[in-house]
N, C-alpha and C positions, 0 to 999 in steps of 0.2 A: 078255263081262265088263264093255264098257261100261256095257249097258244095265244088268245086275246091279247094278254101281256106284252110277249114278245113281238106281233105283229105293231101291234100299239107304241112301243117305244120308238117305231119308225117314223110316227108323223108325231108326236112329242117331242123327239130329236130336231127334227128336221123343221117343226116350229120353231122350238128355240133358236137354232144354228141363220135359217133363213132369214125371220124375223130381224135379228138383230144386223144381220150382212146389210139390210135395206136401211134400218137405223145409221148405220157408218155412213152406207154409201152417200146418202142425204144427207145426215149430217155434220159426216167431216169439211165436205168442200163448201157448206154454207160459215162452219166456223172459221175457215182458213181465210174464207173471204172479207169476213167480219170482223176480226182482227187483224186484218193486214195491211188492209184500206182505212179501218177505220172512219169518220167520218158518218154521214148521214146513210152508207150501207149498213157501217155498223149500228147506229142507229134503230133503221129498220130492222134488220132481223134479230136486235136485240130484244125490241120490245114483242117480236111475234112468238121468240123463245121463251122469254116471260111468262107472256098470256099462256101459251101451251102447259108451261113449269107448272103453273100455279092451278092447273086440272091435277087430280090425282090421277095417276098412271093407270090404274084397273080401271078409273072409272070412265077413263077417257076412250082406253079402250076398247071397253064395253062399247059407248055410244059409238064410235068408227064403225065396230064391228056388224053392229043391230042398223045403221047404216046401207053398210054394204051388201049384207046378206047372209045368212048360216054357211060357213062354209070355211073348210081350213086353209085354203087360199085368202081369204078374204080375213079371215082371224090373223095371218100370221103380216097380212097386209098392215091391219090395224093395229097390231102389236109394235110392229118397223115403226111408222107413224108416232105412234105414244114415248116410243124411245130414243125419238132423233132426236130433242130439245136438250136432252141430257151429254148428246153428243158433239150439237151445236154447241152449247156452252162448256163442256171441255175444254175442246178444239181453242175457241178463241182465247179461253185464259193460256193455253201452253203459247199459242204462237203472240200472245203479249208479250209474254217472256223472254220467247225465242227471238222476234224480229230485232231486239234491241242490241243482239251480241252482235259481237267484230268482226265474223266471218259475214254475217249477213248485212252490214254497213259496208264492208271488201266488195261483196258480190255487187251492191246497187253503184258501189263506183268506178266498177270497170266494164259500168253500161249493161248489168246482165238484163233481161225481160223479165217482170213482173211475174208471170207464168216462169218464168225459169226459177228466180228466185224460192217459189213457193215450193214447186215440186221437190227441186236438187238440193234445197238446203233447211228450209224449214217443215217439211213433212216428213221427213225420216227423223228428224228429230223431237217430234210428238210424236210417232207411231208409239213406242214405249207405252206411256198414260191410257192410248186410245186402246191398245189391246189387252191391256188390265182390265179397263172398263166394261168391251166388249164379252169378256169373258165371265165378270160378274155380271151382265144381262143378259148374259144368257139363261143361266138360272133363275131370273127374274122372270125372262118371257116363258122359259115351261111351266113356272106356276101360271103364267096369266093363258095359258092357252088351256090348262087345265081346268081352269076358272070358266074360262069361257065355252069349250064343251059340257063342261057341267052344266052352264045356262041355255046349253044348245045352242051356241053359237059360234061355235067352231068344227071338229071333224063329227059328220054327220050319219048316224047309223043307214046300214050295218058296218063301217069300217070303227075299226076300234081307235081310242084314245085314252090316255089312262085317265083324263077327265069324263070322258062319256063312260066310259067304266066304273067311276063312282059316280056319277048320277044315276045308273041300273044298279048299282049295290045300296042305295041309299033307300030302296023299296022290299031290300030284304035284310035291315038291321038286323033283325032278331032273329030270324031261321037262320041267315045264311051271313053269317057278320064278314068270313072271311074274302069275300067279296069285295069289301071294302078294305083288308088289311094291306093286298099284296099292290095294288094301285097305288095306295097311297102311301106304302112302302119304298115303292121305285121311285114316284116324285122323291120323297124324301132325300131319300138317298143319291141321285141325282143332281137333285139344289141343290146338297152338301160338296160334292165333287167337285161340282163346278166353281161354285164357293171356294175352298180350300185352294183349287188350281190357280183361280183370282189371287188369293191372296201369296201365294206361292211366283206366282210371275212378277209381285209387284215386291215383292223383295228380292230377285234376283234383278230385275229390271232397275231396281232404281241406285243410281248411284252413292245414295250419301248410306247404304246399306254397306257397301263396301268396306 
């Protein structure tokens, strides 16, 4: 079980960490887009954000994943997926914010490009918000990859996962409980971290903490 554990915490990790990378990468440059143009872009991928929102996250993920195929690849795909909408809508409420200040009214009148504007003056100043977020979904997505090996739809025996790990201890409650204590231990413990680390970053992060 040790050994299971610790090899297991590799693709548990590395769901949550990847998963969410794919959530930003998607969904930051569709929010930046969305709020800055405004307009009938924003329009569209407003309402596509919506309709996604309005899926609950495990369950949507679930369908991606049964989709796509059993496989931790393919889980940590449809996990990214489930979690860009939250990062599409972010994104565009900060740079509502942001596009309206005087540095960024300076930059469009001394002729900067659009694309210059976004990158050099309005993305560094939402990064802050987006790596809070980022940080609390990641803890999000190892529960939901845990979830999803448990339905066997994600890391695929014989590689361990501490979700595929209690789906085999949930055949030995009663002889063998501890099977299930140390898996579901780790999650624990893990969500919490990363949790805590969230909320640790958003108060040194945010200025009116100050």
């Amino acid at each position: 079980i040790l050994s299971r554990m610790i090899w297991g915490a590799q693709a548990s990790l590395m769901a949550g960490v990847v998963s969410v990378l794919i959530a930003v990468l998607i969904g930051v440059p569709f929010g930046l887009l969305s709020g800055y143009f405004g307009g009938w872009i924003d329009q569209a991928i407003s309402r596509v954000t919506d309709a996604l929102l309005a899926t609950p996250f495990l369950i949507l993920a679930i369908a991606l994943a049964a989709f796509l195929g059993p496989s931790l690849s393919n889980a940590m795909i449809a996990i990214g997926l489930s979690a860009m909408p939250i990062f599409v809508r972010l994104t565009r409420g900060q740079v509502l914010s942001v596009k309206t200040e005087d540095y960024v009214e300076g930059a469009r009148a001394i002729g900067l490009s659009h694309f210059a504007i976004m990158s050099r003056y309005i993305l560094p100043n939402v990064f802050a918000p987006v790596l809070v977020q980022a940080t609390l979904t990641v803890a999000t997505a190892i529960i939901a990859e845990a979830s999803l090996s448990f339905l066997g739809l994600g890391q695929q025996p014989p590689a361990p996962s501490w979700g595929s790990m209690l789906n085999v201890a949930k055949n030995f409650m009663t002889q063998a409980p501890w099977m299930a204590w140390w898996p579901g231990a780790a999650i624990f413990l893990v969500v919490l971290g990363f949790n805590l680390l969230g909320d640790g970053l958003r108060d040194a992060l945010d200025p009116r903490e100050s």
